[in-house]
C-alpha positions in Angstrom: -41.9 -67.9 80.1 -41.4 -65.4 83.0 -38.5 -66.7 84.2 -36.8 -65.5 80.3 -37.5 -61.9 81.0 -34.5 -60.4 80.9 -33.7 -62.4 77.7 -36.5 -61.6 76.0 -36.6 -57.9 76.7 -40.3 -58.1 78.5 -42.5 -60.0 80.9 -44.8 -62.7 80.1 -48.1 -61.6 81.6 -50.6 -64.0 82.5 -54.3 -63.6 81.5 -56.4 -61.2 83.8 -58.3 -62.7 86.4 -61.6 -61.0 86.8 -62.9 -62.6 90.2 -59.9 -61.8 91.8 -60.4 -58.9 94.1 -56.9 -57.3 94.0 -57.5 -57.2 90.3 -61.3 -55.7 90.6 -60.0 -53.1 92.8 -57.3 -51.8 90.9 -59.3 -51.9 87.6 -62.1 -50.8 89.2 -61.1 -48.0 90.7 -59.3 -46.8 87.4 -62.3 -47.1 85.4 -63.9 -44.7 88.1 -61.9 -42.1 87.4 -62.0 -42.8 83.7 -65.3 -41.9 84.2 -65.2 -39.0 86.3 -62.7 -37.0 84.9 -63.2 -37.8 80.9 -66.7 -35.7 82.2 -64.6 -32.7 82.3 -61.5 -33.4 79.7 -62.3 -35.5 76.2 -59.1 -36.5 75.1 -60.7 -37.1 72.2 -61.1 -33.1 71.4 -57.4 -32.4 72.0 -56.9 -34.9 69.8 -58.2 -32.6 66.8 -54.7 -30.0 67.1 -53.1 -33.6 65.1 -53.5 -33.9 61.4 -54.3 -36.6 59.7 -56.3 -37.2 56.3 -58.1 -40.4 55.0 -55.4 -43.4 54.5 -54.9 -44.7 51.3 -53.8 -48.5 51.2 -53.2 -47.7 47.5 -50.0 -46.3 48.3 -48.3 -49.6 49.3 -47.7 -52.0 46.4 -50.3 -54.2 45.4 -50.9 -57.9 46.3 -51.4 -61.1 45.2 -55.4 -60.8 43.8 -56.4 -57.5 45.6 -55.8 -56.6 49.2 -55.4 -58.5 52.1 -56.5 -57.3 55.1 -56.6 -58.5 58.8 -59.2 -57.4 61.9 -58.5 -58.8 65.5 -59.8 -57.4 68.6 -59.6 -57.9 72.5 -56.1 -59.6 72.2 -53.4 -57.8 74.7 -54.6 -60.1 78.1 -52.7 -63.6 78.9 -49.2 -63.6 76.9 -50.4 -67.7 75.5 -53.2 -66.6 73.7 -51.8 -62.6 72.8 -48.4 -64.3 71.4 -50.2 -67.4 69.9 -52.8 -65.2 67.2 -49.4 -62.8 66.9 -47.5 -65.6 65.4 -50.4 -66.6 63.3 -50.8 -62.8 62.0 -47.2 -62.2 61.3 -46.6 -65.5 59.0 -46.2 -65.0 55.2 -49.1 -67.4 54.4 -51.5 -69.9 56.7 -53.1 -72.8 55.2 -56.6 -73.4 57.0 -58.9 -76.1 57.5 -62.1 -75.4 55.7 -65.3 -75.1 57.4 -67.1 -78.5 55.9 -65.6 -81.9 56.5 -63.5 -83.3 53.4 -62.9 -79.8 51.6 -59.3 -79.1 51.1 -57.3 -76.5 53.1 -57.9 -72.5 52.5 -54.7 -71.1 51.4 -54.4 -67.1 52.9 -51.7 -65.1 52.3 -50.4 -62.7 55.2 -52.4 -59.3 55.0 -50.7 -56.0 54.3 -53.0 -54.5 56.7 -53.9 -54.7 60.4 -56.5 -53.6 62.0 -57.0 -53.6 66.1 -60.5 -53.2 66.4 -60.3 -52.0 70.5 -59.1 -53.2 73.9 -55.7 -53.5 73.0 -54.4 -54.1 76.4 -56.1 -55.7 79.7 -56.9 -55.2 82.5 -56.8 -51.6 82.2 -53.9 -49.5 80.1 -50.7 -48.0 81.2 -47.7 -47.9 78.7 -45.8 -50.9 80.9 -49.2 -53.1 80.0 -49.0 -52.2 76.6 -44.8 -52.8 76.4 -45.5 -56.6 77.7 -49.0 -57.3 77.0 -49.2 -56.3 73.3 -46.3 -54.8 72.0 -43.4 -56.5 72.8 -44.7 -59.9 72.0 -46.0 -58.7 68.6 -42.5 -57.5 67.8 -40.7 -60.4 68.6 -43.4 -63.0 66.2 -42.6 -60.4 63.6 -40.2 -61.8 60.5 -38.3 -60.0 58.0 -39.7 -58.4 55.3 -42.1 -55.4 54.5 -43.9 -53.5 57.1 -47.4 -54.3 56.8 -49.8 -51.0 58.3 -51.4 -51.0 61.6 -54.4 -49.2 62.1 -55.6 -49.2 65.9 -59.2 -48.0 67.4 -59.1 -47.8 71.4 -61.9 -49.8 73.8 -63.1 -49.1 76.6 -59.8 -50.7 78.2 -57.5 -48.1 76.1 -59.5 -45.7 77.9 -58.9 -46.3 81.8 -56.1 -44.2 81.3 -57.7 -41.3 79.5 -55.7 -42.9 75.9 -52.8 -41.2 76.9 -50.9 -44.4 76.6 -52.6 -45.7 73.7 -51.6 -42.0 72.1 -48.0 -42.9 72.7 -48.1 -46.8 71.8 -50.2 -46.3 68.1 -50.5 -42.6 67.3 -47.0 -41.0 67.0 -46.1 -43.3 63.5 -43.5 -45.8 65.0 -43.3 -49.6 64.5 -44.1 -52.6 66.3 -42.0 -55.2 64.9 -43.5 -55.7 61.5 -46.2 -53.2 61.6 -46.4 -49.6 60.5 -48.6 -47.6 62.8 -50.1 -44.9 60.6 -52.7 -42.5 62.7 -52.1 -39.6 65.0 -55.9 -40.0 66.5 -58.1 -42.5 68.1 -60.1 -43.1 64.8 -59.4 -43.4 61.6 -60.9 -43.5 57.6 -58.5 -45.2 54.4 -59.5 -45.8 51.1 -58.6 -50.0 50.5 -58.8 -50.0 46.9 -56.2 -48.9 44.1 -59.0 -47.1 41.6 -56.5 -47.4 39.3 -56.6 -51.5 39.4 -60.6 -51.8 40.2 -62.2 -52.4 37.4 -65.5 -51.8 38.7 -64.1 -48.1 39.5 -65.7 -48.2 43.2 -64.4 -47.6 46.5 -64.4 -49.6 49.3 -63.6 -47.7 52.5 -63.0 -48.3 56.0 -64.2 -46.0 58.9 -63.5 -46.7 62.2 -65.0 -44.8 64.8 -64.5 -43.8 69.0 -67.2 -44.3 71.5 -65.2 -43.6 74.8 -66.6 -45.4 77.0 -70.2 -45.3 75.2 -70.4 -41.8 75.3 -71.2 -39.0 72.8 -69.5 -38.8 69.4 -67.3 -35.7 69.8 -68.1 -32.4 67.3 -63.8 -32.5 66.4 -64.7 -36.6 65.4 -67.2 -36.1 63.8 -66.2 -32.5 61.8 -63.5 -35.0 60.3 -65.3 -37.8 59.5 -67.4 -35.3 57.4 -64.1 -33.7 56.4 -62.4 -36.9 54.7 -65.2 -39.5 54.1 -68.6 -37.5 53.6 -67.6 -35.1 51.2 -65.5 -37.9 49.3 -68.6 -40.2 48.6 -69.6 -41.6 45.5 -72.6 -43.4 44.4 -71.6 -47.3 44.4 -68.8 -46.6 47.1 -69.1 -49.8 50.0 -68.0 -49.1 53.7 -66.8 -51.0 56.4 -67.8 -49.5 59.8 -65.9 -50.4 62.8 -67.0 -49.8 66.0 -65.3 -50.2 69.4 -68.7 -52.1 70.5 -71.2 -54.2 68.8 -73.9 -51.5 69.9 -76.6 -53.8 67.5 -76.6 -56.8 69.9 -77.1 -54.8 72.7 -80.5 -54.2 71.5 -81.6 -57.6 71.2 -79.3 -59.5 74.1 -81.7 -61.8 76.1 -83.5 -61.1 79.0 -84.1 -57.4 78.5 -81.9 -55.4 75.3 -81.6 -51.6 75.4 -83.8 -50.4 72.6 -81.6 -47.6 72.5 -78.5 -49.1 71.9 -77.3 -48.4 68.6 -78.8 -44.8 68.6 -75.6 -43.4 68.4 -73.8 -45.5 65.7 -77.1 -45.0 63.4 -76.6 -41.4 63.9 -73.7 -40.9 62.8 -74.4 -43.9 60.1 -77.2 -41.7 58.8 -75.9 -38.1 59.0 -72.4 -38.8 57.7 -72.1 -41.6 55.4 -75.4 -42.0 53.9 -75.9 -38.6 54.1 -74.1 -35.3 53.0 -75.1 -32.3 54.6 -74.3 -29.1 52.7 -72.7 -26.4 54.9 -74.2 -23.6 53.1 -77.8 -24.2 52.8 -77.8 -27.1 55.9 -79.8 -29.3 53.3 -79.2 -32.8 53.4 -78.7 -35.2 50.1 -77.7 -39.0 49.8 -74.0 -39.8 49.2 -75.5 -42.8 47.7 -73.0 -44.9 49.6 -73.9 -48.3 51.2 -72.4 -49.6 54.9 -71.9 -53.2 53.5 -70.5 -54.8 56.7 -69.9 -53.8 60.4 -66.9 -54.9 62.4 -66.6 -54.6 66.4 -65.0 -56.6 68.9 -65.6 -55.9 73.0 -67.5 -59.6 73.1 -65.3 -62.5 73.5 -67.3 -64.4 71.1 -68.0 -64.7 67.2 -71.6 -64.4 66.2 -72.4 -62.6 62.6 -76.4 -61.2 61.6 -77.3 -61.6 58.0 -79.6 -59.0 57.0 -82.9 -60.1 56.1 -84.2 -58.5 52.8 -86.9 -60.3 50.7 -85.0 -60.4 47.6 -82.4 -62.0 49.1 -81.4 -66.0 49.3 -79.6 -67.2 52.1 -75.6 -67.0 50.7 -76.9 -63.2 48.9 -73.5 -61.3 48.8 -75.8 -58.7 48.3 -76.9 -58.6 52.4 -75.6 -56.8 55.0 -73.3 -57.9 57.2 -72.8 -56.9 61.0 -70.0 -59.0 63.0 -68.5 -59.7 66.3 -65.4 -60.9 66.4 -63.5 -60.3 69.9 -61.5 -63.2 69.8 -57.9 -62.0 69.7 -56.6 -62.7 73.2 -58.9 -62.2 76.1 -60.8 -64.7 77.9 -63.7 -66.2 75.7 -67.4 -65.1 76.6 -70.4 -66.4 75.9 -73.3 -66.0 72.8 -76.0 -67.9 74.4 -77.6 -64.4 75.2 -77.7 -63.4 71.7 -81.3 -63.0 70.5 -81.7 -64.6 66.8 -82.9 -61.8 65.3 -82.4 -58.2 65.1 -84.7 -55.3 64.1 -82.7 -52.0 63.6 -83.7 -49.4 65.1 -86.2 -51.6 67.3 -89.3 -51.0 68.2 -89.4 -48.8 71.2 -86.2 -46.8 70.6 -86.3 -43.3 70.9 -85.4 -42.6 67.4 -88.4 -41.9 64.6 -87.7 -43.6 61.7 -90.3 -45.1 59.2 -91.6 -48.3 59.6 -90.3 -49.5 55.7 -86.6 -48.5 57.2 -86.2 -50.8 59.8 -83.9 -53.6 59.0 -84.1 -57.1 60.3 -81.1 -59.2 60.3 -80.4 -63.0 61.4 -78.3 -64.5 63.4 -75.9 -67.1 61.5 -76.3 -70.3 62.2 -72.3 -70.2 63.5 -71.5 -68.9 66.7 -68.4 -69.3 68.8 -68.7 -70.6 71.5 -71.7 -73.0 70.4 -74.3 -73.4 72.9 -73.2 -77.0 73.4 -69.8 -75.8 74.2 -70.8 -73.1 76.8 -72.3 -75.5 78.6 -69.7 -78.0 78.9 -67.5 -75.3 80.0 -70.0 -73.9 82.5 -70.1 -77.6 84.3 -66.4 -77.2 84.9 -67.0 -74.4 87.7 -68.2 -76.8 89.6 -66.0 -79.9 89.1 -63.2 -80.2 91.5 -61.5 -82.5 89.5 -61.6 -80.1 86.5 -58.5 -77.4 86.1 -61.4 -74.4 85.9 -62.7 -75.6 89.1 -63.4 -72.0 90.3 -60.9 -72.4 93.5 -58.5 -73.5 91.3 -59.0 -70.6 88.4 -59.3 -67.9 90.8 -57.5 -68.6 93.8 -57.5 -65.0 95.2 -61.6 -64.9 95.0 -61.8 -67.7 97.4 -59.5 -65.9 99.7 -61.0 -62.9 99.4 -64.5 -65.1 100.3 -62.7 -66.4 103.6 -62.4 -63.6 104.4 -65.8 -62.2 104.1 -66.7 -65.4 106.2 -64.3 -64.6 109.1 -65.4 -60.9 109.1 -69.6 -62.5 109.1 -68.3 -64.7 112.0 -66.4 -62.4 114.3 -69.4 -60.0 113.7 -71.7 -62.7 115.1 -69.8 -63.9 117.6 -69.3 -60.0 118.9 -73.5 -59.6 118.9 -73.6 -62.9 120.5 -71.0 -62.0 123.3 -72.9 -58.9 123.7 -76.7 -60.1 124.6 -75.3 -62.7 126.6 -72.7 -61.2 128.5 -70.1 -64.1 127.8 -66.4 -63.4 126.4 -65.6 -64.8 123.1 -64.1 -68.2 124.3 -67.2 -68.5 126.9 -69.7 -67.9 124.2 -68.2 -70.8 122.1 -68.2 -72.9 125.0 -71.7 -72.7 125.4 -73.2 -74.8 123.5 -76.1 -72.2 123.4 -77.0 -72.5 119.6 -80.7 -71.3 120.3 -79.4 -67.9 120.8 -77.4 -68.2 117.8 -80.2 -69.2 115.9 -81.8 -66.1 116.7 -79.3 -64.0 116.4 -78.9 -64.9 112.8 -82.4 -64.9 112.1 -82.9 -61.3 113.1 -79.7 -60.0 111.9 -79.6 -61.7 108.4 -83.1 -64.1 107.7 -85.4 -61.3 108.6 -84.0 -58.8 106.4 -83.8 -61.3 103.7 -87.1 -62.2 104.1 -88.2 -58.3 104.0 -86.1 -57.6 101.1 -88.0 -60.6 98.9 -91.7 -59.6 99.9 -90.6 -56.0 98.9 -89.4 -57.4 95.7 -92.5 -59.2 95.5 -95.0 -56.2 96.0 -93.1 -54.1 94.0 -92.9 -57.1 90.9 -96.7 -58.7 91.4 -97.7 -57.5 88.7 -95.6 -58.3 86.3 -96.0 -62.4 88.3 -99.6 -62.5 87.3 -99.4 -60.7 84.1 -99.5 -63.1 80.4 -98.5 -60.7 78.1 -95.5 -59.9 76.0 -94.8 -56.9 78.5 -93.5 -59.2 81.2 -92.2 -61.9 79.3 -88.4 -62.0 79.1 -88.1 -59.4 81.5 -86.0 -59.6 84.9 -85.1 -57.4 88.0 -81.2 -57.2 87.5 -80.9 -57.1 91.3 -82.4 -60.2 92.0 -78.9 -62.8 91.1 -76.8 -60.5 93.0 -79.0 -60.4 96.5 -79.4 -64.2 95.8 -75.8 -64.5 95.8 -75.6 -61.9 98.6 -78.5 -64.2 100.2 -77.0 -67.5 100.0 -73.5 -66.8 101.5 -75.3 -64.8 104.2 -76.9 -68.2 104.9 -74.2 -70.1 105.0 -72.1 -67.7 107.4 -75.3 -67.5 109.5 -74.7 -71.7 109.4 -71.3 -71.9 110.0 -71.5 -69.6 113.0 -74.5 -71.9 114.8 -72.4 -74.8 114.1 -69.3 -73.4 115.9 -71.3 -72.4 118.4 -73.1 -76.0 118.9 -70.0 -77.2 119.1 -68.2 -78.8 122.7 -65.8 -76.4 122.9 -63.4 -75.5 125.5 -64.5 -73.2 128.4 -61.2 -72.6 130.3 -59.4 -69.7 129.9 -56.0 -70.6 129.4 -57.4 -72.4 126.0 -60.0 -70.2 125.4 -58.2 -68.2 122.7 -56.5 -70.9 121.0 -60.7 -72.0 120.6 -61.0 -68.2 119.5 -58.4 -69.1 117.0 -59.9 -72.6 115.9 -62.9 -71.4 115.7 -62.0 -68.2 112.9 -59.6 -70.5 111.0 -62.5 -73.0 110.6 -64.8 -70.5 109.6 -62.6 -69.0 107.0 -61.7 -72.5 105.4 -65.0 -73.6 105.3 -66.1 -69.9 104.7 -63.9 -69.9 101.5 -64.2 -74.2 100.2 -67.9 -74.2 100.7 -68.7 -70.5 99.9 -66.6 -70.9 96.6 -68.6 -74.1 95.7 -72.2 -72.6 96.3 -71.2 -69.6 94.2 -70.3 -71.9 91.5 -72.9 -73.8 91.2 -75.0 -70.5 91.2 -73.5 -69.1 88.4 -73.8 -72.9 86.7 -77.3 -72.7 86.7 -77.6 -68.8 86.8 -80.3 -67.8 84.1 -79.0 -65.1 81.5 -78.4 -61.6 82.4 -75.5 -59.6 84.5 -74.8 -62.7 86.3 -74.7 -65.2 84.0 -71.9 -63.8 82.0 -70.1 -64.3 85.3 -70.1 -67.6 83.6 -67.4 -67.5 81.3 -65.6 -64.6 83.5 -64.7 -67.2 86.4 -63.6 -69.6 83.7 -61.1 -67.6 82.4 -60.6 -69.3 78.8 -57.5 -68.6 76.9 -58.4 -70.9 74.2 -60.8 -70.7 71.1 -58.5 -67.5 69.7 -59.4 -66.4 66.3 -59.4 -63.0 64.0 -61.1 -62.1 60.7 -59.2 -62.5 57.5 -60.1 -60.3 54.7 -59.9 -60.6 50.6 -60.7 -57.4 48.8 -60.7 -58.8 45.4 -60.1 -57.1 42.2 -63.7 -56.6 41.2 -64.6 -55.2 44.4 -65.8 -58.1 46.1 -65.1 -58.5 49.7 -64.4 -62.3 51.3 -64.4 -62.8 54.9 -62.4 -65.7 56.6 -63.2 -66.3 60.7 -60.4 -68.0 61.6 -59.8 -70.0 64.6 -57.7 -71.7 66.9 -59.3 -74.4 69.4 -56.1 -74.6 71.2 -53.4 -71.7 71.9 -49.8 -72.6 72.3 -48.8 -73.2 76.2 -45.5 -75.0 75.6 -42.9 -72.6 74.3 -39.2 -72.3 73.4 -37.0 -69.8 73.0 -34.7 -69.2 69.7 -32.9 -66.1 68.5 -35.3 -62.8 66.5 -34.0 -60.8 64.0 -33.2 -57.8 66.8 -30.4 -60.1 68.5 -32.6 -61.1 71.2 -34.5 -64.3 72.0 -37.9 -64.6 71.2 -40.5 -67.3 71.9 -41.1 -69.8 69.6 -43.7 -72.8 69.6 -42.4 -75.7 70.9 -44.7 -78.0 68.7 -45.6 -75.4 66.0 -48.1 -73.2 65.5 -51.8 -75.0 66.6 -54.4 -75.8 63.6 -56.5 -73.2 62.4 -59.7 -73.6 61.3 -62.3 -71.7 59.6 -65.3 -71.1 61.7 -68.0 -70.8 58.5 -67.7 -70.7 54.9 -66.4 -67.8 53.9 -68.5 -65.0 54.0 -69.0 -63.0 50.1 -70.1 -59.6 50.6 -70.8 -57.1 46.8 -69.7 -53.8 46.5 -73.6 -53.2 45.7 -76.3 -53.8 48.3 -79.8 -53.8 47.7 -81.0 -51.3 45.3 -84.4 -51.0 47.9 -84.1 -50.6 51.7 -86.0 -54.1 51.9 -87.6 -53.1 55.3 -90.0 -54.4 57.6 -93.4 -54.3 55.6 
């Protein structure tokens, strides 16, 4: 679709690719000074000079049943995938496949509204990105008719620019196509039921709430948080807590989870919607609200805990729910590293708490991607007949690896010409691999081999050791010095087998041999280099590493979003729904702004529901149901 550009209005951007080092550069070096500088300025306090109050969805007119409401995350990457789940949001009703074989289609109307739950724009945000990567395709799959809301928290992508475009894009009121943007900050609280038409007089609300980056929760945040939720809570009330990162897997993600995760969501959890501290006396008393399910996206996957409670049967509306559902446009990821079961807070996190108010939850028994399918994908990597053949996906990371070859070789070949004494074209010329061999033993064996008996010494105990303290437990530096390893071994190869080889000596052709001899290196450098990296991250264990996996893949399909029925008597339904496949084959026909706009060329794909759909009460358990 690049070529309509001008027609359209914008450009059709392809899907990031993360191996590519042009692309980790740039990125990289913005999220650098994301870091940096947000030490010094929080856009987040300036952001506090801008009023804005608790939303209240009951002042649009009310829908068929209760409210509709939609929750998508991770979608402004590849235009295919952004444009395909666009379409799909911005239709008046979908008709879904239901989870179980021979149950008839799921009927879902279109929600009035929409919430971005973070990483709006990839790789890394500037207000161009945003125009072609987000904004511009969701106006043009917009159709006539009411403006549905737009509510919009900012990821860690959002952030690489210090939000200033994401202020401009989602916090000045303005449309995009047929949404209403509402805020004038990063994050957000609305009331999503009409009091008026609930018959169980009960308020469901929605608080969404800024990390930046994983830091702090700013005093200005969290002053009006307590401002326009806390001091508004009723007994009964249910929240929905969206965060810009599923902090609760963290804890439990296979090898090694952070214990400390989710300290900071729990804290603010526990001190601003469960409790209500009074400014006058600084004494503390329950709100005698319940969080009833948590939303985040920042994984490319779909994986749901259950909470455990021993009152509770399996399909108990009554559980909590915690989600993660980062499926709206980015390249899928994995869920293999996903630990089954979660205990909140976990043991060994610094927070005190009482043993009877830990939580467990369990992992459903849907995830997306299944197990089975990750490692079908994963073989792909690997498979040159494949199109995600990692050559082929990331052309630009096995260039870049060429070139890491050539540089290894013309290193060697300089150490070589100096011991011997030989110029470059008399060194390949002659035929002296025994001082090649020991030039790239001492240079790049020996300190490989020093490197792993430090490791060694410095791990034995935990080799030799048979309790729970070692098991599960990895060095995270050991995949990328075997990567680092393994491509130093090959370069140490390729540069004794150049050398081995009859070149030749004379002087006239001695630099065209020069020549050969670099191009050689940097094709085989790159085709061979490319190949053992793949099949390292094919069989690479979990960890840092081994979500490299799904990264070098680059998947635009398997795109999905959650759609949400607040019913009438204050039950909430969640759909997951799914597209396998996103469109690649488009058209172009005319929008409603006199411009063309791409349109499906075989209609919009089947969607699916990933799992039943998930019933979730107003009222929780009456007993925190902890860990006994």
């Amino acid at each position: 679709m690049e070529q309509f550009e001008h027609e359209l209005g914008f450009r059709p951007r392809p899907a990031a690719r993360w191996l590519s080092p042009p692309e980790l550069v740039r990125t990289g070096i913005k999220a650098l000074a994301a870091q940096v500088f947000l030490g010094f300025m929080d856009n987040r306090e300036m952001q506090s000079i801008f009023p804005q109050r608790a939303m209240d969805l009951a002042e649009f007119p009310p829908q068929e049943q209760g409210r509709w409401i939609d929750f998508i995350a991770d979608l402004g990457d590849g235009f295919d995938a952004t444009y395909t789940m666009a379409w799909a949001l911005a239709q008046p009703e979908l008709q879904v496949q239901a989870a179980q074989p021979g149950q008839p289609p799921v009927r879902l109307p279109k929600s009035q509204l929409l919430v971005m739950g973070g990483d709006e724009v990839y790789p890394a945000a500037s207000e161009r990105a945003y125009e072609d990567r987000l904004v511009r395709p969701y106006r043009a799959a917009s159709l006539p008719g009411p403006a549905a809301a737009l509510l919009a928290l900012p990821g860690n992508h959002d952030w690489y620019d210090g939000l200033t475009a994401f202020e401009r894009i989602f916090c000045q009121q303005a449309k995009i196509g047929g949404w209403q943007t509402l805020q004038s900050r990063g994050y957000f609280a609305a009331r999503l039921t009409n009091l008026e038409a609930n018959t169980v007089q009960k308020t469901w609300w929605l608080v969404a709430l800024d990390s930046e980056l994983g830091s702090y929760i700013d005093r200005p945040q969290l002053q009006y948080f307590e401002a326009e939720v806390t001091r508004h809570l009723k007994p009964g009330d249910a929240i929905i807590l969206c965060a810009s990162s599923p902090t609760w897997e963290a804890t439990g993600t296979l090898p090694d989870g952070d214990p400390n995760a989710n300290n900071a969501l729990r804290y603010f959890e526990n001190h601003y919607l469960l409790q209500c501290t009074d400014p006058a006396t600084g004494e503390s008393t329950p709100t005698g609200a319940q969080i009833r399910v948590r939303l985040s996206g920042d994984k490319h996957h779909y994986a749901r805990y259950a909470q455990l409670h021993e009152q509770a049967g399996p399909e108990d509306p009554r559980r909590e729910q915690l989600l993660t559902c980062g499926l709206g446009g980015a390249f899928l990821s994995g869920a293999r590293h996903l630990s089954p079961e979660l205990l909140l807070p976990p043991t060994g996190s610094r927070e005190m708490v009482n043993p009877a108010e830990r939580q467990r939850y369990a992992l459903a028994e849907t995830v997306f991607p299944t197990p089975t399918q990750e490692r079908a994908l994963h073989w792909q990597l690997a498979n040159p007949f494949s199109a995600f053949f990692l050559p082929w996906r990331n052309p630009w990371f096995s260039t870049g690896l060429g070139v890491v070859h050539l540089a290894c070789f013309m290193f060697l070949c300089t150490v070589f010409s100096g011991i011997t004494g030989d110029s470059y074209p008399e060194a390949l010329g002659s035929g002296d691999w025994v001082h090649a061999v020991g030039i790239v033993v001492f240079l790049f064996v020996v300190p490989l081999l020093i490197a792993l008996l430090l490791w060694l010494a410095r791990n034995a105990r935990g080799l030799f050791q048979d309790g729970s303290e070692a098991s599960g437990k990895s060095n995270p530096m050991v995949q990328p010095l075997l990567i680092v390893g393994l491509q130093l071994l090959l370069a140490s190869a390729i540069f004794t087998g150049l050398i081995a080889l009859p070149w030749q000596r004379n002087w006239s052709a001695g630099w065209i041999t020069v020549l050969l001899a670099a191009v050689y290196a940097t094709v085989l450098g790159a085709a061979v280099g490319t190949m053992v990296f793949a099949l390292h991250l094919v069989f690479a264990p979990p960890g840092a590493v081994g979500r490299l996996k799904m990264t070098a893949l680059a998947y635009e399909d398997g795109k999905g979003f959650l759609r949400m029925h607040l019913r009438d008597d204050g039950t909430l339904v969640i759909y997951p729904v799914i597209a396998d496949t996103v469109v690649h084959d488009w058209d172009t026909g005319p929008s409603t702004q006199n411009q063309m706009r791409p349109v499906p060329a075989d209609g919009l794909p089947p969607l699916r529901l990933l799992e039943n759909p998930i019933t979730v009460s107003i009222n929780g358990f009456s007993t925190p149901g902890g860990v006994q």
